[in-house]
C-alpha positions, 0 to 999 in steps of 0.5 A: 666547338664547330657548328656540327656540334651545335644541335640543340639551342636554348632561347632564354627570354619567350617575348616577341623577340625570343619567340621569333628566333626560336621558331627560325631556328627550328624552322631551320632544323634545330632542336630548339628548348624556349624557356621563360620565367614568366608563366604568361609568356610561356602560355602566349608562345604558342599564339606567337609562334603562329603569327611568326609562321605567317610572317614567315610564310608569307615572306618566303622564307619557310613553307607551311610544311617547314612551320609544322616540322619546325614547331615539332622541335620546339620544347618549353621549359619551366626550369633555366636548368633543366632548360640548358641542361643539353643546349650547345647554344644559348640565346638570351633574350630577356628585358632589357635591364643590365642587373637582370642581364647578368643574374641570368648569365651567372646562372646560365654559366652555372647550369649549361654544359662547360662547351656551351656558347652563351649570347646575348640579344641585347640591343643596348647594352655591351657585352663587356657590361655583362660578360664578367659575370661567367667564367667561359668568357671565350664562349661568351659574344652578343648576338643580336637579331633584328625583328622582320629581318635576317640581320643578325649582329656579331660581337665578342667581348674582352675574352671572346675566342675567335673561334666562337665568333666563326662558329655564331656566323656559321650558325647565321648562314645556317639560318638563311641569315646575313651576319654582320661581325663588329670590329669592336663593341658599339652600342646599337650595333649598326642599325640602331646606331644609324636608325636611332639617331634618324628617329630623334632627328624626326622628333626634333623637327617636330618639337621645335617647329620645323615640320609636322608629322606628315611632312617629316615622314613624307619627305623620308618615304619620298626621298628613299622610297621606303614604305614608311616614314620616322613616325610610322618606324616608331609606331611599329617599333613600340612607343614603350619601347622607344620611350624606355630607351630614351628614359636610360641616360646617355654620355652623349651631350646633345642626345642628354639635351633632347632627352629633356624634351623627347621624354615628356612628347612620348610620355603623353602618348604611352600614358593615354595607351597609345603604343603603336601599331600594336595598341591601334593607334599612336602617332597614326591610327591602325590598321589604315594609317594615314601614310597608307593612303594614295593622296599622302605622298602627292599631299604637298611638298615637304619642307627643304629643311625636313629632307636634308635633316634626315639625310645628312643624319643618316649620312652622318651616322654611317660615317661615325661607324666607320671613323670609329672603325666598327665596320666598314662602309660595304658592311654599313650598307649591307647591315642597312638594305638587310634591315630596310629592305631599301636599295641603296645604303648610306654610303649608296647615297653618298656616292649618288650625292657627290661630296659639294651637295652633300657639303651644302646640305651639312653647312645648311644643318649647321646654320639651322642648329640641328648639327655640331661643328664638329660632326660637319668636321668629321663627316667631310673629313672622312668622306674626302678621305673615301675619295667619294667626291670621285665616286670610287665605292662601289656597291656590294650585293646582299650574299644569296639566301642560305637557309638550310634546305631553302 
């Protein structure tokens, strides 16, 4: 299969997500199926869609003219079969539940037409986690979007065809989008697996008394120049959300450590309805949060210890992906300025720092106890390696807009 051969694409899953991406495929000139098995969900997609098109609109990246023509290509279906039944692509979108996960695409490899690709938009779980389930394993991949943003992640399973993978990141450019293909599996892509950590490193400030909530999150907007800080990410994220990824278990030692802390701290939040942006209030009050205001930046000064937290995190994870040969430090920075729309990524910052500070700022996380060992170790080792102390990396820019017929 080659991309002229995918017409028709079928979105499994009618939430924010799947509604989303069905509506930018569309927008795009696809025949689009969108199907759900909720009824609540297939009656909500139409207000959905109308407030995907002004986000949509509103950015830039489609007319009013386009939303209308794009809508006319959209069909809701009832039925998984029916709705597969033509598509030469498949997007699943579902809850994040790994039994469930596979239950669909054991039915979606039963149902579509023997060419068709199957994904996945797991945020996460791995493919090989549920690939084993179909037969077409070489038409099988993940790949995940991220919300407000034309970041799409590319990645194959144990039998995934690179012809499949060539195909997903010409779909992506197709949309106007930027693909971004993992060298292997990695759970949390490369956004989550940088911005995750960012957002639990907040939450430990907090917790054991380093900083308050409003030095956290202006020391972030402060230093980066990004229009919200960690609190702010998690309140327009979902605190639901993010609660339910901490709920899951993780192999990772520290992360299990924190769990016991960070579960109940979110827990009292979701119980009292306070979900966020999306409920009215959460860690902030909306639609004025307080980091909107003129005086919250020029409040005061953050603590010393709040800054180099969150720096030598992001810092860290960047350098994990690529120690682990996921990606490379070009596709960690563009993966990042795609996802923030902020300037300049983490190996960006690594460059400006110079390799003394930052060897400063990790022994100063290390004597505060908010970093191992053996994640200083690692992050020095590698960055010396990147010869980033000579300041050797250069930038890339973002590849230009693409959209067909943009």
């Amino acid at each position: 299969m080659t991309l002229d051969d995918v017409r028709t694409v079928c979105f499994v899953g009618a939430g924010t997500m799947g509604c989303a991406n069905s509506l930018v495929a569309a927008v795009s000139g696809y025949e689009v199926v969108l199907h759900d098995a909720q009824e609540d969900n297939l009656d909500a997609v139409s207000a959905r869609h109308e407030g995907i098109a002004a986000f949509l609109v509103q950015s830039g990246y489609c007319s009013s003219d386009d939303v209308a023509a794009g809508r006319a290509r959209v069909s809701i279906v009832a039925d998984l079969a029916q709705a597969a039944s033509n598509a030469d692509l498949v997007s699943e979108s579902v809850f994040e539940d790994l039994d469930l996960k596979r239950q669909i695409h054991r039915q979606l490899d039963q149902v579509a037409p023997r060419r068709t690709i199957l994904t996945t938009n797991t945020s996460a779980l791995l493919v090989s986690e549920i690939e084993n389930v179909v037969r077409r394993g070489e038409l099988f991949a993940a790949l995940h979007s991220h919300l407000g943003s034309l970041l799409f992640d590319i990645v194959g399973g144990p039998r995934t065809a690179s012809s499949t993978i060539d195909v997903l990141r010409r779909y992506v450019l197709s949309l106007g989008g930027v693909p971004l293909v993992l060298k292997k599996e990695n759970r949390g892509y490369v956004f989550n697996a940088i911005n995750g950590p960012l957002l639990a490193m907040a939450m430990t400030l907090l917790l054991r008394g380093h900083a308050t909530r409003d030095e956290i999150d202006r020391a972030w907007m402060s230093d980066r120049g990004a229009p919200l800080g960690p609190f702010g990410m998690m309140d327009l994220f979902g605190l639901d959300v993010i609660l339910d990824s901490w709920r899951r278990p993780s192999t990772d030692s520290s992360r299990e450590a924190l769990r016991a802390e960070v579960v109940p701290f979110l827990t009292q939040y979701v119980e009292a309805g306070k979900l966020g942006l999306k409920s009215g209030n959460g860690f902030y009050d909306y639609p004025a949060p307080a980091f909107q205001e003129p005086a919250f930046l020029s409040a005061g000064p953050s603590p010393q210890i709040a800054s180099e937290a969150l720096l030598s995190t992001l810092l860290g994870s960047a350098v994990s992906l690529v120690a682990n040969d996921v990606v490379t430090p070009e596709e960690v920075d563009l993966a990042w300025t795609t996802a923030t729309a902020l300037d300049v990524g983490p190996f960006g910052i690594l460059d400006q720092l110079g390799i003394e500070p930052f060897s400063e700022i990790l022994q100063n996380q290390l004597a505060a106890g908010l970093l191992a060992a053996e994640s200083v170790d690692l992050c020095l080792g590698y960055a010396l390696g990147l010869g980033l102390e000579e300041g050797e990396r250069g930038e890339t820019d973002p590849p230009a807009r693409r959209r067909a017929g943009a």
